[in-house]
C-alpha positions as a Markdown table, in Angstrom:
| # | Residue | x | y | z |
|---|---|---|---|---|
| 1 | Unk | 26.2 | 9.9 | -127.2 |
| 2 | Unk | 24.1 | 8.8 | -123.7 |
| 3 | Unk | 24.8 | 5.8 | -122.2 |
| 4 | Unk | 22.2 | 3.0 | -121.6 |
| 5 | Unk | 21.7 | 2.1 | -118.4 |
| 6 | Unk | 22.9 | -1.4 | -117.1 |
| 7 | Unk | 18.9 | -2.5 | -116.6 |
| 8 | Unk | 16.5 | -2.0 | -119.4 |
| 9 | Unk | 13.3 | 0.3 | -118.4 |
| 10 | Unk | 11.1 | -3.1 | -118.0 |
| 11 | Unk | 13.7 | -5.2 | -116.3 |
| 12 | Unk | 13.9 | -2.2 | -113.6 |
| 13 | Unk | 9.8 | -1.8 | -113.7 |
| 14 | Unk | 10.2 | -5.3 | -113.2 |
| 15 | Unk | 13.2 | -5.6 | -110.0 |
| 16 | Unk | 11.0 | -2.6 | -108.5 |
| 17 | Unk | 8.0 | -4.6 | -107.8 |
| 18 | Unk | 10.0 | -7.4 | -106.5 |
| 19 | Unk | 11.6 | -5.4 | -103.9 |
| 20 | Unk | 8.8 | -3.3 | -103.4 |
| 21 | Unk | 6.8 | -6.9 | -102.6 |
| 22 | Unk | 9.4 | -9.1 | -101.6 |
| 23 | Unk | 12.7 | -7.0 | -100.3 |
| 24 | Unk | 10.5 | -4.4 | -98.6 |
| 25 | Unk | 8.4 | -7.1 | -95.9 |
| 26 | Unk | 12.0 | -8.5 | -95.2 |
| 27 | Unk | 13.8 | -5.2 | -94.3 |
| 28 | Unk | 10.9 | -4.3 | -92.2 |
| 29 | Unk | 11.4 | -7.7 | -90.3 |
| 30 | Unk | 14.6 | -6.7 | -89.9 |
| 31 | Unk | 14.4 | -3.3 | -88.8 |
| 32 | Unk | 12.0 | -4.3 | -86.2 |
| 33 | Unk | 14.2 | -7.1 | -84.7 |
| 34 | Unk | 17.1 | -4.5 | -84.4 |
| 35 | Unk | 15.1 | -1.6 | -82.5 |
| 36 | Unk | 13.6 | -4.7 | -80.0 |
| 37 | Unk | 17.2 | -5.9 | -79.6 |
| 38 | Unk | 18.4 | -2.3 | -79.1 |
| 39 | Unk | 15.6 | -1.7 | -76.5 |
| 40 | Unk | 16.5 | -5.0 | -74.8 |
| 41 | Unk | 20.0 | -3.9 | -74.2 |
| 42 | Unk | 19.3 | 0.0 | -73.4 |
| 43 | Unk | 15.7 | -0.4 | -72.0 |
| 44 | Unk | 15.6 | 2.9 | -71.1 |
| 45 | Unk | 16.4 | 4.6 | -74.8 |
| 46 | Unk | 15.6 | 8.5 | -75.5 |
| 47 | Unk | 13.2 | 9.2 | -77.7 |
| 48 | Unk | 15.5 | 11.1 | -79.8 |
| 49 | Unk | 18.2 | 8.2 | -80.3 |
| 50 | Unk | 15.0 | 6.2 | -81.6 |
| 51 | Unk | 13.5 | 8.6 | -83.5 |
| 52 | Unk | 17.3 | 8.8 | -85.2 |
| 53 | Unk | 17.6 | 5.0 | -85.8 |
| 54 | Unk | 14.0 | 4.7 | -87.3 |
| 55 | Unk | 14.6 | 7.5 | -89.6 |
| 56 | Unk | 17.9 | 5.9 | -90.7 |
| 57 | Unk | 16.0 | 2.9 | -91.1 |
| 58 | Unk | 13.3 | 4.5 | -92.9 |
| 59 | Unk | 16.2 | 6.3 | -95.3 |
| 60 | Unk | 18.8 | 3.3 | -95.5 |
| 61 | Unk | 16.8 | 1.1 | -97.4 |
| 62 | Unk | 16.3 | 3.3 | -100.8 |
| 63 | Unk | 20.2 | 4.3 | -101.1 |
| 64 | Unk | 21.1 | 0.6 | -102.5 |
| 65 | Unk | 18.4 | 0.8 | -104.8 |
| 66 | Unk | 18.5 | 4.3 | -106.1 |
| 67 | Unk | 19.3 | 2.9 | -109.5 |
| 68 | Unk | 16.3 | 0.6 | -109.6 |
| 69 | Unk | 13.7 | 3.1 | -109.0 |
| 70 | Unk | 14.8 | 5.7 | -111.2 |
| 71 | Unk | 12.5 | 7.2 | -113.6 |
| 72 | Unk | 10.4 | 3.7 | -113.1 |
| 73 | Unk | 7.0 | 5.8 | -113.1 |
| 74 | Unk | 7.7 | 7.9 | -116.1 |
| 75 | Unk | 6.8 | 6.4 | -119.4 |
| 76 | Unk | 8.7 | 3.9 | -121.1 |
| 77 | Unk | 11.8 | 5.9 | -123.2 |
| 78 | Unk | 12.0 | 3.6 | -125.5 |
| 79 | Unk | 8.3 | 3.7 | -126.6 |
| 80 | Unk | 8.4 | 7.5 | -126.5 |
| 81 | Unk | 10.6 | 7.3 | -129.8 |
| 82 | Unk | 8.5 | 4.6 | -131.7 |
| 83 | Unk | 6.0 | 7.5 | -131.9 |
């Protein structure tokens, strides 16, 4: 017996877009007011320490929201076995 997950197919199709659209914007706001911060306080950062924090910033986003985007561009399951 599988379990169902705890967000229908549409109601993750459906929390995707918002983050995508809404969640996304903000986090890049974000991310940009931490690197200027960090450059204010070590002006003079290697390239390699930023190149680490942007792609931890580039990666740290998706692990919340793993869940959410799961399968999201396959077809809907449940309409797969109305067939």
């Amino acid at each position: 017996m599988s379990e169902r997950p705890a967000l229908s197919y549409k109601a993750r199709r459906r929390w995707s877009l918002v983050i995508l659209l809404v969640g996304m914007p903000l986090y890049v706001v974000v991310a940009v007011n931490f690197t200027d911060w960090l450059r204010g306080v070590w002006p003079t950062m290697p390239w390699p320490v930023e190149l680490v924090v942007f792609v931890l910033f580039g990666l740290l986003w998706v692990l919340p929201f793993k869940f959410v985007f799961r399968g999201v561009g396959q077809a809907d399951p449940e309409e797969q076995g109305r067939d």
